[in-house]
C-alpha positions in Angstrom: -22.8 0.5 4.6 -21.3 -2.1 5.7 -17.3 -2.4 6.2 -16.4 -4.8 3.7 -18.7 -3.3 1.4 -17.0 0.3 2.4 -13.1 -1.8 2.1 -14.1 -2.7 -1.2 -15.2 0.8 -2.5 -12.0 1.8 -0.9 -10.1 -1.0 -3.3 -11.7 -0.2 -5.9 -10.7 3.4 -5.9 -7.3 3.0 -5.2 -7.1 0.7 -8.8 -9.0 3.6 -10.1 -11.8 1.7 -11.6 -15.3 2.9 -11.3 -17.5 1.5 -8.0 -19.6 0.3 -10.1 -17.2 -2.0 -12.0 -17.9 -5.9 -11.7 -14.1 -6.1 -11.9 -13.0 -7.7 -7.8 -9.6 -5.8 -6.9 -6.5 -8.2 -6.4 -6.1 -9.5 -2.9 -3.2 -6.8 -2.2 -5.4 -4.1 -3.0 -8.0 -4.9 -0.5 -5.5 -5.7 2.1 -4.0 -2.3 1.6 -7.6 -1.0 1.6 -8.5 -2.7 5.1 -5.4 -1.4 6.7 -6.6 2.5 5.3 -9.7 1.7 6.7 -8.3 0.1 10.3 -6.0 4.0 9.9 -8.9 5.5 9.8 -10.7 4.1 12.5 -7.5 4.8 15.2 -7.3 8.3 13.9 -11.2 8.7 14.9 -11.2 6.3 17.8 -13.8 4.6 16.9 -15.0 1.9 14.2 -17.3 2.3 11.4 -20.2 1.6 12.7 -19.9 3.2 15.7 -19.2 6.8 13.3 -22.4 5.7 11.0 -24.5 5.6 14.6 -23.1 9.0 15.8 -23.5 10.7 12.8 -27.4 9.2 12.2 -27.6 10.9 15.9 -26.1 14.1 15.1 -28.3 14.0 12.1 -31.7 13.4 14.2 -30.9 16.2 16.6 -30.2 19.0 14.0 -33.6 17.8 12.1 
């Protein structure tokens, strides 16, 4: 998934609407969204889509 894709998801559950809701979160809420995400990222030391590639190789290994 991509991270603004993945930022939006994260917007849109903080509003509590559904994911699949057309309805685009306010500004504030996506800014508050990014700066879970960029949280996130510190706290694992490493950015989204470096976790997406090391989990897809975790994943490989234990198949």
């Amino acid at each position: 998934m991509e991270r603004s894709k993945l930022v939006l998801q994260m917007a849109k559950a903080f509003v509590g609407e559904s994911m699949m809701d057309p309805i685009e979160p306010d500004e504030t809420t996506r800014q508050r969204a990014e700066q879970a995400l960029e949280r996130i990222e510190r706290y694992l030391g490493a950015d989204v889509e470096e976790a997406r590639d090391i989990l897809a190789r975790v994943m490989e290994d234990v198949s």
